[in-house]
mmCIF file of the N, C-alpha and C atoms, coordinates in Angstrom:
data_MODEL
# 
_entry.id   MODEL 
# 
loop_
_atom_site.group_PDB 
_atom_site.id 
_atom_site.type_symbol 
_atom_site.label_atom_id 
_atom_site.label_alt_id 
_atom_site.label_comp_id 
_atom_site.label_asym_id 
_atom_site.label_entity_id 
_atom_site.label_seq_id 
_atom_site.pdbx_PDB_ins_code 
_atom_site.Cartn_x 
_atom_site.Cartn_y 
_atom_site.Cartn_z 
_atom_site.occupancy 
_atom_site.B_iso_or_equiv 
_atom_site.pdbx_formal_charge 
_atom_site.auth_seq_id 
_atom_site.auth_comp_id 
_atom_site.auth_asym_id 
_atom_site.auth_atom_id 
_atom_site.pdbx_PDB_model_num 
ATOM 1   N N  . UNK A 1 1  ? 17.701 5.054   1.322  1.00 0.00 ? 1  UNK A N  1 
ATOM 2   C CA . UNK A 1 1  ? 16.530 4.764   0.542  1.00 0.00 ? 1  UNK A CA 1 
ATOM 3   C C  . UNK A 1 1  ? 15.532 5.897   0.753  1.00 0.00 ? 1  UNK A C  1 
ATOM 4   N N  . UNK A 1 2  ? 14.875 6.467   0.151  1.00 0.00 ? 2  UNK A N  1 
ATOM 5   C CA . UNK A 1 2  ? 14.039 7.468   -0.581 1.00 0.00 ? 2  UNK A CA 1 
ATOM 6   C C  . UNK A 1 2  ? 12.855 7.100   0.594  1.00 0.00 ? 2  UNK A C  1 
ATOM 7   N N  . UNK A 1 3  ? 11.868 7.826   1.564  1.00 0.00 ? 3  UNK A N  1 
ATOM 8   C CA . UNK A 1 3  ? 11.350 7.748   2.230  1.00 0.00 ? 3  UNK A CA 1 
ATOM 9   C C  . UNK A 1 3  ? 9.808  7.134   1.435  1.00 0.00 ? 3  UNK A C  1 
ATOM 10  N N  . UNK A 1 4  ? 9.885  7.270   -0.031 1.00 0.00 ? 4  UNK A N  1 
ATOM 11  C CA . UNK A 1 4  ? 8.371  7.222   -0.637 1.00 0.00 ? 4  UNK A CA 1 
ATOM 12  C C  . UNK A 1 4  ? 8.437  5.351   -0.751 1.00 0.00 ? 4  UNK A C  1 
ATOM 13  N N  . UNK A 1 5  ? 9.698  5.143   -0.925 1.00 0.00 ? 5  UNK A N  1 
ATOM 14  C CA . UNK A 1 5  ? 10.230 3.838   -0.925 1.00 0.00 ? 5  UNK A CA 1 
ATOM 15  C C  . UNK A 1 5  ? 10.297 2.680   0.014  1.00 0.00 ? 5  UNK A C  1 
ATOM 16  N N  . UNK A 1 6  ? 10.228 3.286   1.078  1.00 0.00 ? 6  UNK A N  1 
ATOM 17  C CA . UNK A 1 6  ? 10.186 2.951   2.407  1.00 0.00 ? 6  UNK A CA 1 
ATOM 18  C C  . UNK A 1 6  ? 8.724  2.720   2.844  1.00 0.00 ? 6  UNK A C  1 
ATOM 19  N N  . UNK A 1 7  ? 7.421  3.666   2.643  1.00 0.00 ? 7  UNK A N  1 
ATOM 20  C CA . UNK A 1 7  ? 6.422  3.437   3.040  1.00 0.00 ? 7  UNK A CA 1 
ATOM 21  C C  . UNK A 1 7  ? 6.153  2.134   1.628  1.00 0.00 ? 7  UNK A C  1 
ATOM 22  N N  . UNK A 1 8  ? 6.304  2.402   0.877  1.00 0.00 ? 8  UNK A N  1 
ATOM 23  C CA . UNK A 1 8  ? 5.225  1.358   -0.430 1.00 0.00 ? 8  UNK A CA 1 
ATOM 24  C C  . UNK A 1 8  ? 6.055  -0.160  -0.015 1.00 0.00 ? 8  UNK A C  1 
ATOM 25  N N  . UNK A 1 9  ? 7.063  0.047   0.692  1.00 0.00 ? 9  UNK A N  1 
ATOM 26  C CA . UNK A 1 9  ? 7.436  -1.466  1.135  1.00 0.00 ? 9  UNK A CA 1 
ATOM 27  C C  . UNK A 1 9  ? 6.653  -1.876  2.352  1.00 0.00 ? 9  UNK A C  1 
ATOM 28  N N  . UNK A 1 10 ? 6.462  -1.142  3.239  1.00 0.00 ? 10 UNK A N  1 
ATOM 29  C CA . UNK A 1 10 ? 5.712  -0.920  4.493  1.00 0.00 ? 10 UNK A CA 1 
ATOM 30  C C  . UNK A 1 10 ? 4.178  -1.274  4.267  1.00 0.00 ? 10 UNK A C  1 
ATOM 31  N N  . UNK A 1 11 ? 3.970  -0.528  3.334  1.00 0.00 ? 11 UNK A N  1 
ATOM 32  C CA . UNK A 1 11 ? 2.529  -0.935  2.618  1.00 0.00 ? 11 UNK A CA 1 
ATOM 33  C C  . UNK A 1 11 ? 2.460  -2.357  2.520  1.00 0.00 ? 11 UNK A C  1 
ATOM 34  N N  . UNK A 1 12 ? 3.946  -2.971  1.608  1.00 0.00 ? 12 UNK A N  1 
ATOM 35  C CA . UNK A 1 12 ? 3.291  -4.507  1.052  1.00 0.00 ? 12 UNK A CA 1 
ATOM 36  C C  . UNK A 1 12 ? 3.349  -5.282  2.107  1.00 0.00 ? 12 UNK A C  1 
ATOM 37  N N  . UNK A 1 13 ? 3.976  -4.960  3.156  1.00 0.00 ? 13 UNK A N  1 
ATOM 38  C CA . UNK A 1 13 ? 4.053  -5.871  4.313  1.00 0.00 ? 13 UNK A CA 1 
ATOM 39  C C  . UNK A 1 13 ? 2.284  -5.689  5.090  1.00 0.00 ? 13 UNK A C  1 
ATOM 40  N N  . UNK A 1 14 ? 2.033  -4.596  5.176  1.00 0.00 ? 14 UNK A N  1 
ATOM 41  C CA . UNK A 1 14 ? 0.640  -4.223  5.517  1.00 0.00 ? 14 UNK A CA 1 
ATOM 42  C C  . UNK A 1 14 ? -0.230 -4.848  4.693  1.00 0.00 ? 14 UNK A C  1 
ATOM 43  N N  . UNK A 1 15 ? -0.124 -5.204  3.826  1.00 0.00 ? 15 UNK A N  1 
ATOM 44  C CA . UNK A 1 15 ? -1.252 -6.045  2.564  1.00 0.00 ? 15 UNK A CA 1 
ATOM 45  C C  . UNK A 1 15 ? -1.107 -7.128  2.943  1.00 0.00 ? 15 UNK A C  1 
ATOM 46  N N  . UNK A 1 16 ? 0.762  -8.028  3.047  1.00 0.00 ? 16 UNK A N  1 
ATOM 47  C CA . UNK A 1 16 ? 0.262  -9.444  3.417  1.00 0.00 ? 16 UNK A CA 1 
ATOM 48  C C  . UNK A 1 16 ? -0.253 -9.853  4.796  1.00 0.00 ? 16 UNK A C  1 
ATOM 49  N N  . UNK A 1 17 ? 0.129  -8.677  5.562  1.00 0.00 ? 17 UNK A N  1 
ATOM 50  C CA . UNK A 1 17 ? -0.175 -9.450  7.366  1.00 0.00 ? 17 UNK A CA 1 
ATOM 51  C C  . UNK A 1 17 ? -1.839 -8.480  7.234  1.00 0.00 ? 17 UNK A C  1 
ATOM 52  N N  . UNK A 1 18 ? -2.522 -7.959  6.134  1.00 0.00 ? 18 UNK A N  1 
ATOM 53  C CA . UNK A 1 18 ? -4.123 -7.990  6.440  1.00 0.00 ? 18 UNK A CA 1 
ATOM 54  C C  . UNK A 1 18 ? -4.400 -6.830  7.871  1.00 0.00 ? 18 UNK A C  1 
ATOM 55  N N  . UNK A 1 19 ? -3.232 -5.560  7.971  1.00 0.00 ? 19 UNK A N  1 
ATOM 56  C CA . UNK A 1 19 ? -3.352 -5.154  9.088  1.00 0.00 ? 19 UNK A CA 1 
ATOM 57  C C  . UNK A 1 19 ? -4.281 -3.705  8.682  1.00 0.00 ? 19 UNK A C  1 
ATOM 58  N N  . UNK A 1 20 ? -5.397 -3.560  8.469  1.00 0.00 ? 20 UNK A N  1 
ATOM 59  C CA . UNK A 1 20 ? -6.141 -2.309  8.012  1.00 0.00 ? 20 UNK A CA 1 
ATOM 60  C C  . UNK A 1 20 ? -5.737 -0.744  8.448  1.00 0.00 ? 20 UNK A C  1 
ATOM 61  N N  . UNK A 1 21 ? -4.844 -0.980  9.849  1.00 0.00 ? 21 UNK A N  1 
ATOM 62  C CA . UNK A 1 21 ? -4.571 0.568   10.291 1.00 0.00 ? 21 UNK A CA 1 
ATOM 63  C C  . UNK A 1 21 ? -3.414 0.615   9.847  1.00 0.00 ? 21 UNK A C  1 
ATOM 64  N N  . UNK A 1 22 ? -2.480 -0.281  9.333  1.00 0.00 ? 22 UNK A N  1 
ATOM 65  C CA . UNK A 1 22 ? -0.981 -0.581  8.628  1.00 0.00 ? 22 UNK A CA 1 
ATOM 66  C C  . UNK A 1 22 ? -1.199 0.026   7.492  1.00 0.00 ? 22 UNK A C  1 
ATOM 67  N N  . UNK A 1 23 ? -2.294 -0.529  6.534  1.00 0.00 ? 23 UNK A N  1 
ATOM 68  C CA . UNK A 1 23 ? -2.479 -0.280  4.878  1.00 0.00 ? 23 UNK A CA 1 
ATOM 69  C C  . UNK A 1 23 ? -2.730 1.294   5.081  1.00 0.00 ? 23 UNK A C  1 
ATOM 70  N N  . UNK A 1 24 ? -3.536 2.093   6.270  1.00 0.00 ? 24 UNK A N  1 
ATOM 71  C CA . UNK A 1 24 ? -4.160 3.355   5.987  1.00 0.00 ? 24 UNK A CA 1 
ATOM 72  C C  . UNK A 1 24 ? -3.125 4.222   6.262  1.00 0.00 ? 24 UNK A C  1 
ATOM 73  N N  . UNK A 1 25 ? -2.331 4.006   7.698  1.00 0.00 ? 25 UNK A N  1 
ATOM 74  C CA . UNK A 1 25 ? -0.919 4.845   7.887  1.00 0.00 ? 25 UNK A CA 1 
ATOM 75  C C  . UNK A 1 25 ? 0.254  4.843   6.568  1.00 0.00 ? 25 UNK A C  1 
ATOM 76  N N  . UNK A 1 26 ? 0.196  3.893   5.978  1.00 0.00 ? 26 UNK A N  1 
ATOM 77  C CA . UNK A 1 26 ? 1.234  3.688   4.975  1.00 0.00 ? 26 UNK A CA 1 
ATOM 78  C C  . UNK A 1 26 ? 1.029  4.122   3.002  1.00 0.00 ? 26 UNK A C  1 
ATOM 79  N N  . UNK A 1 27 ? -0.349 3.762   3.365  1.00 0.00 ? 27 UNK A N  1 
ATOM 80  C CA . UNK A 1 27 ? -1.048 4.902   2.330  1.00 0.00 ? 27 UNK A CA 1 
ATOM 81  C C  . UNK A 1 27 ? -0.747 6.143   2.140  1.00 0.00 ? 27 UNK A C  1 
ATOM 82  N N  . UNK A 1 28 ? -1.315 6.480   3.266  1.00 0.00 ? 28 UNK A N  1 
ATOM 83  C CA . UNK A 1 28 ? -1.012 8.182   3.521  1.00 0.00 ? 28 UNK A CA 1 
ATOM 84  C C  . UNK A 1 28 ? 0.429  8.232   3.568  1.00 0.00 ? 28 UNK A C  1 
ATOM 85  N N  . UNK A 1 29 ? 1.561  7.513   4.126  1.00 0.00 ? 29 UNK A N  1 
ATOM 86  C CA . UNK A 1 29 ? 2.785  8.300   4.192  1.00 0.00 ? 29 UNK A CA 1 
ATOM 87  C C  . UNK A 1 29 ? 3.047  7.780   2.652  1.00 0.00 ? 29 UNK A C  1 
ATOM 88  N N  . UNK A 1 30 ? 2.817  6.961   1.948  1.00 0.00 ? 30 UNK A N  1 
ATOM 89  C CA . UNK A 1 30 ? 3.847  6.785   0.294  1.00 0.00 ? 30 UNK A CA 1 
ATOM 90  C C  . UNK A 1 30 ? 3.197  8.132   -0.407 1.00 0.00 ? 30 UNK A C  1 
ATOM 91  N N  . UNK A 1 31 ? 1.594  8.491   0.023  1.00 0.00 ? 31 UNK A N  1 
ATOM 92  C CA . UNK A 1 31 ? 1.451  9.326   -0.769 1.00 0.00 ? 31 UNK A CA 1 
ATOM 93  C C  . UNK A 1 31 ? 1.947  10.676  -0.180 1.00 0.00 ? 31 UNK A C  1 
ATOM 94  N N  . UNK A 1 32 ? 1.913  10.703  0.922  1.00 0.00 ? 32 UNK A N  1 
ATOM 95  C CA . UNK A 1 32 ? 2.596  12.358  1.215  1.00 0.00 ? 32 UNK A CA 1 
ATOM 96  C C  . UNK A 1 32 ? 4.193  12.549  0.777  1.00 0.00 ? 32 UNK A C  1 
ATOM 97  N N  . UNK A 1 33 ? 4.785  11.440  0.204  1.00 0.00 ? 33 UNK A N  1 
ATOM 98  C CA . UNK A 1 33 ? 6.438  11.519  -0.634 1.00 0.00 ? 33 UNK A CA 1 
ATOM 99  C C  . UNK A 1 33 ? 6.178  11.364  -1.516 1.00 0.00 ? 33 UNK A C  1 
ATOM 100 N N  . UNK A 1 34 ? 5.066  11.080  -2.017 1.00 0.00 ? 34 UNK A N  1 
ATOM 101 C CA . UNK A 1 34 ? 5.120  11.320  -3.979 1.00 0.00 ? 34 UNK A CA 1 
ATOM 102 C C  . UNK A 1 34 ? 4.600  9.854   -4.455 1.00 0.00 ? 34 UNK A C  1 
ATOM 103 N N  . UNK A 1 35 ? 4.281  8.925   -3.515 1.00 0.00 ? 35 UNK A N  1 
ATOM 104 C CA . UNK A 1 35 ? 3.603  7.892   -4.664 1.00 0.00 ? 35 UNK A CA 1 
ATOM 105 C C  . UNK A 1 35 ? 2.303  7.844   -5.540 1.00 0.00 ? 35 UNK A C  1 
ATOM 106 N N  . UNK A 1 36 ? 2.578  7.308   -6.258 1.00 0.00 ? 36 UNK A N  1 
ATOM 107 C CA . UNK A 1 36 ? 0.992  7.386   -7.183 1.00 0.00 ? 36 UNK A CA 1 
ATOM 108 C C  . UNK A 1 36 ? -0.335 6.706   -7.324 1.00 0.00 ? 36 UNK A C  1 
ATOM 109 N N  . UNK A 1 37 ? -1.143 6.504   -7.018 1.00 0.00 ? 37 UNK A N  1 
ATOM 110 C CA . UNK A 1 37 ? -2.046 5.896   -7.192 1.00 0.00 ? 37 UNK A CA 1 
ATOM 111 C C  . UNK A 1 37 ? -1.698 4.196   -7.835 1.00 0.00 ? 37 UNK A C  1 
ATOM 112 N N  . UNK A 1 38 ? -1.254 5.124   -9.122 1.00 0.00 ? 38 UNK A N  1 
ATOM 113 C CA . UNK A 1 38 ? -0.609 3.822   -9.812 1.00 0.00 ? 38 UNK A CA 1 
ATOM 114 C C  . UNK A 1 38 ? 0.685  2.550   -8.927 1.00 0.00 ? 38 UNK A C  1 
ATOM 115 N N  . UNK A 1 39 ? 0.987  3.176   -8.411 1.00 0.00 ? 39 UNK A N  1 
ATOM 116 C CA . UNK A 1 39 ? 2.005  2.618   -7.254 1.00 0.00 ? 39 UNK A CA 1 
ATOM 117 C C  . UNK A 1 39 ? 1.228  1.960   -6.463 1.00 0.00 ? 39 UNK A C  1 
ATOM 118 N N  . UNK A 1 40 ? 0.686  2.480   -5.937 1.00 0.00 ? 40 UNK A N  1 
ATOM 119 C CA . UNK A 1 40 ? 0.011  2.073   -5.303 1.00 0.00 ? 40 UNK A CA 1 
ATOM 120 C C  . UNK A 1 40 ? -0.909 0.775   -5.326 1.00 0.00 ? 40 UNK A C  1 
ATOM 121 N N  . UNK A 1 41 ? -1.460 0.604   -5.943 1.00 0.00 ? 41 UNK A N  1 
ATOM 122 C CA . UNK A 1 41 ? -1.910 -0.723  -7.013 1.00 0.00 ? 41 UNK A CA 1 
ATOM 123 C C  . UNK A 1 41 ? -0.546 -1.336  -7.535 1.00 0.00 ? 41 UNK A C  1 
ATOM 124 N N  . UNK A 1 42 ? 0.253  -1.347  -7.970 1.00 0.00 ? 42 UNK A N  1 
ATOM 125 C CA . UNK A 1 42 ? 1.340  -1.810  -8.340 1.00 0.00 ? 42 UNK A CA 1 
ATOM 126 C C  . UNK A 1 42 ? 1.833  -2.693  -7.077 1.00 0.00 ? 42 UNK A C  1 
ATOM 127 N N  . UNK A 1 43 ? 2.207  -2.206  -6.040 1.00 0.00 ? 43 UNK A N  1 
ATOM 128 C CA . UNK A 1 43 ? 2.618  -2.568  -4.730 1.00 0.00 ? 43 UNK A CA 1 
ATOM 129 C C  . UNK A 1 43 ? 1.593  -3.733  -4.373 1.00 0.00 ? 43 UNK A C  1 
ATOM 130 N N  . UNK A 1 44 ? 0.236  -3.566  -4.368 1.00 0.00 ? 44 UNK A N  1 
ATOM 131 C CA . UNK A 1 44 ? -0.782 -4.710  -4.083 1.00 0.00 ? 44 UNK A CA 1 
ATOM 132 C C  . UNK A 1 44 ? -0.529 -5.640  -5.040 1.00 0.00 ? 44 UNK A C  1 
ATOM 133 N N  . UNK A 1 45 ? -0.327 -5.573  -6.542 1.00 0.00 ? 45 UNK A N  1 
ATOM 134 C CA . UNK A 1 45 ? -0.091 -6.741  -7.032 1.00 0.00 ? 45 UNK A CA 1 
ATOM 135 C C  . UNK A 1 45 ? 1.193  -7.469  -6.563 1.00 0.00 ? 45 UNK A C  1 
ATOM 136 N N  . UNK A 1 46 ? 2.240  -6.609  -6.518 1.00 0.00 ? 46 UNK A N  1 
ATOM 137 C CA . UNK A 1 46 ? 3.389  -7.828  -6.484 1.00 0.00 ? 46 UNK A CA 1 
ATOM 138 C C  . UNK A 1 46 ? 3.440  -8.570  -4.697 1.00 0.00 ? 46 UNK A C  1 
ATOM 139 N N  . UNK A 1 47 ? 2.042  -7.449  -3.985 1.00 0.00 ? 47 UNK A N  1 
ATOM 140 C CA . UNK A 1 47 ? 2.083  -8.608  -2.721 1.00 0.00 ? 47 UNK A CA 1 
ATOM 141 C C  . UNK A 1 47 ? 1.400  -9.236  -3.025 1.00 0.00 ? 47 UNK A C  1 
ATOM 142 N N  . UNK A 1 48 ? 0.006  -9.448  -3.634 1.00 0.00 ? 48 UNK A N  1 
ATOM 143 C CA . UNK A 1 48 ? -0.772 -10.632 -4.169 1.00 0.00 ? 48 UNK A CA 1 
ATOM 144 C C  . UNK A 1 48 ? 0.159  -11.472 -4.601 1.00 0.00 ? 48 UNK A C  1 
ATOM 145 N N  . UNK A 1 49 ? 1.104  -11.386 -5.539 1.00 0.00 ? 49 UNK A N  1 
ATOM 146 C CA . UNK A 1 49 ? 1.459  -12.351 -6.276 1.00 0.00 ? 49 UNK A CA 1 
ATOM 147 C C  . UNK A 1 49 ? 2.620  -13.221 -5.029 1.00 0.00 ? 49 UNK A C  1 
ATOM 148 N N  . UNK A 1 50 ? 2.829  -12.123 -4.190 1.00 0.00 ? 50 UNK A N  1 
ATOM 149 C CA . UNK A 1 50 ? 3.651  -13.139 -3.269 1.00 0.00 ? 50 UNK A CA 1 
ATOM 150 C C  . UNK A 1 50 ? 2.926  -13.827 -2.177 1.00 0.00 ? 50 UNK A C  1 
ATOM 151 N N  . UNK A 1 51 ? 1.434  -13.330 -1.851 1.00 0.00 ? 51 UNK A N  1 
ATOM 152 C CA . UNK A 1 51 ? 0.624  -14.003 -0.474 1.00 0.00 ? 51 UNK A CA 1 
ATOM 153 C C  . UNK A 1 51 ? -0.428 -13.380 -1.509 1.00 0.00 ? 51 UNK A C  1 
ATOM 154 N N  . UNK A 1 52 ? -1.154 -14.629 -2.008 1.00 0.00 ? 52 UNK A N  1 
ATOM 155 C CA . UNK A 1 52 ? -2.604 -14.017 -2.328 1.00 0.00 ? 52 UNK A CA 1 
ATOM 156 C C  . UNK A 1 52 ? -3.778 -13.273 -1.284 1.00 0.00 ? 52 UNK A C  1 
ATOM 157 N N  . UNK A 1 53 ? -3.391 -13.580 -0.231 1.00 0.00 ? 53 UNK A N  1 
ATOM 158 C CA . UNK A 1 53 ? -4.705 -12.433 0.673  1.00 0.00 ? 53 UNK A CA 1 
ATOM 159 C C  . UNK A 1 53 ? -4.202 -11.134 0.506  1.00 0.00 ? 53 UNK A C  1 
ATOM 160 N N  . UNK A 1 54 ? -3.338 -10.757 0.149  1.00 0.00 ? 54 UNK A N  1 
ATOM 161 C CA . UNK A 1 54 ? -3.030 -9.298  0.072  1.00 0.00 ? 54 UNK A CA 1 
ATOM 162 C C  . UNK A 1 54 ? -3.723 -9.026  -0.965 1.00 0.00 ? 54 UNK A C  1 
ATOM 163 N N  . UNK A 1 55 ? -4.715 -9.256  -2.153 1.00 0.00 ? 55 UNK A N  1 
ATOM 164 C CA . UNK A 1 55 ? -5.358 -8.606  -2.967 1.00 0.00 ? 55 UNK A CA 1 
ATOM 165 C C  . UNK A 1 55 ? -6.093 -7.839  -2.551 1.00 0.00 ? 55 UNK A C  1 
ATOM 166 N N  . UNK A 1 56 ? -6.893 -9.032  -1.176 1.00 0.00 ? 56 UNK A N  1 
ATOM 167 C CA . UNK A 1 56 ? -8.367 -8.188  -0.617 1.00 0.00 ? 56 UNK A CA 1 
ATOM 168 C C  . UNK A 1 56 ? -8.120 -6.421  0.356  1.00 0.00 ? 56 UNK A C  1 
ATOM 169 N N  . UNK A 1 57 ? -6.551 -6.321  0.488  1.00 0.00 ? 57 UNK A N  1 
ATOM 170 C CA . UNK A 1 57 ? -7.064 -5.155  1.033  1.00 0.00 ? 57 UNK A CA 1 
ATOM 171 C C  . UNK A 1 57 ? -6.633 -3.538  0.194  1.00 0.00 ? 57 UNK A C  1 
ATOM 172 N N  . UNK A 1 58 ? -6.418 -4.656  -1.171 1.00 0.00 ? 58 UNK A N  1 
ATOM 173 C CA . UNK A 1 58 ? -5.869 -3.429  -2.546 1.00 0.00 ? 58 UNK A CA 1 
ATOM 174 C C  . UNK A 1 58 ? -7.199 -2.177  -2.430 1.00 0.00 ? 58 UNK A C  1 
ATOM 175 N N  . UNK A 1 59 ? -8.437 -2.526  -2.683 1.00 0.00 ? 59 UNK A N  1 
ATOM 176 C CA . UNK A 1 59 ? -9.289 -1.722  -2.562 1.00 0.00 ? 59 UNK A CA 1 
ATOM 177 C C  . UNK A 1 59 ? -9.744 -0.308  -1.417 1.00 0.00 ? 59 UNK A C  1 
ATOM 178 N N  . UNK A 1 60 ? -9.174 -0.958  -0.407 1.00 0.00 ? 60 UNK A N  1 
ATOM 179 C CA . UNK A 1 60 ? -9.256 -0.464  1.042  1.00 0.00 ? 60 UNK A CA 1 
ATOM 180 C C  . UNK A 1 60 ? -8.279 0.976   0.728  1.00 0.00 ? 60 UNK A C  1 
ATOM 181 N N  . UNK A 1 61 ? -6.697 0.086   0.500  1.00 0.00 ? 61 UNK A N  1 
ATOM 182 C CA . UNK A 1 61 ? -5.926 1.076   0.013  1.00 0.00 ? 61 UNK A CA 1 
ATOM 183 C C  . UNK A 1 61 ? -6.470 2.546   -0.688 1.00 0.00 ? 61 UNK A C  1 
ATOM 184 N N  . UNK A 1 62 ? -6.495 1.635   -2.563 1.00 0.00 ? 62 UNK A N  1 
ATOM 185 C CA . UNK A 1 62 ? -6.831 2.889   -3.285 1.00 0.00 ? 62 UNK A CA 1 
ATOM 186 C C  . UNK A 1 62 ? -7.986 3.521   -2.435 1.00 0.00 ? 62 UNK A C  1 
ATOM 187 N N  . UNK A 1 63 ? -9.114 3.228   -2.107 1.00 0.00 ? 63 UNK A N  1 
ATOM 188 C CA . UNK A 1 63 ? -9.674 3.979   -1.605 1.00 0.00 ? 63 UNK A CA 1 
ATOM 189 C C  . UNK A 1 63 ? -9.659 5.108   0.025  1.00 0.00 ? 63 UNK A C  1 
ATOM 190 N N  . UNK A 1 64 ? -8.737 5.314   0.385  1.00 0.00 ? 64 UNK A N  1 
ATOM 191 C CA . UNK A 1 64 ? -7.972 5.451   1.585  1.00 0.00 ? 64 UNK A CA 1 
ATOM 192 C C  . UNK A 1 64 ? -7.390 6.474   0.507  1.00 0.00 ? 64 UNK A C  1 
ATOM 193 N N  . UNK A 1 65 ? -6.455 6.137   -0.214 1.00 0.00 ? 65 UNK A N  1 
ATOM 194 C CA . UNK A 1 65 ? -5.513 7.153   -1.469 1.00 0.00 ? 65 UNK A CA 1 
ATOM 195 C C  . UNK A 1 65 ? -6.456 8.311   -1.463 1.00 0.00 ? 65 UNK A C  1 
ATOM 196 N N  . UNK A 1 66 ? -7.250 7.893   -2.602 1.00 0.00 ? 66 UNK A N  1 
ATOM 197 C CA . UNK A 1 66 ? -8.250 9.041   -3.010 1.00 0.00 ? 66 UNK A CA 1 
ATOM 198 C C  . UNK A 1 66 ? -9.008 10.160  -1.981 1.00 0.00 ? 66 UNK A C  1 
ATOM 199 N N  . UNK A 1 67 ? -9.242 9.165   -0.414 1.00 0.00 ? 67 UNK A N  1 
ATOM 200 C CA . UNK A 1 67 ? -9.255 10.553  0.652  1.00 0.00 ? 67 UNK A CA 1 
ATOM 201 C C  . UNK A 1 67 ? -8.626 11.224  1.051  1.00 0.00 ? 67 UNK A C  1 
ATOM 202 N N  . UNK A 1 68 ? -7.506 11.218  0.560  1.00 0.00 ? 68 UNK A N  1 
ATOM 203 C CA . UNK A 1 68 ? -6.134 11.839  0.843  1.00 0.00 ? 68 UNK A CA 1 
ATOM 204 C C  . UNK A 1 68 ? -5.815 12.944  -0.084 1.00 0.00 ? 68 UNK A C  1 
# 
């Protein structure tokens, strides 16, 4: 499996367990293999849709992205 693939799963697990240094390490690694912004948000919805507290740390994310 494709290493960019590996973090944005890593990510959604970091969205549902609410772990803030999880979402920021895993940020940075989907985006240093090529994920997109758009992915990125993508990944927060389908963990929202599986544990709704994972919405609240979608923002944290993209914004974490964009300092990157």
């Amino acid at each position: 499996m494709p290493t960019k693939y590996r973090e944005l799963i890593a990510l959604s697990v970091a969205f549902t367990t609410q772990c803030p240094l999880c979402v920021d390490l895993h940020t940075a690694g989907a985006k240093a293999h090529g994920a997109t912004r758009e992915e990125i948000a993508e990944v927060c919805m389908i963990a929202a849709a599986m544990a709704g507290a994972a919405y609240g740390q979608r923002l944290l994310s993209l914004k974490l992205y964009d300092q990157r």
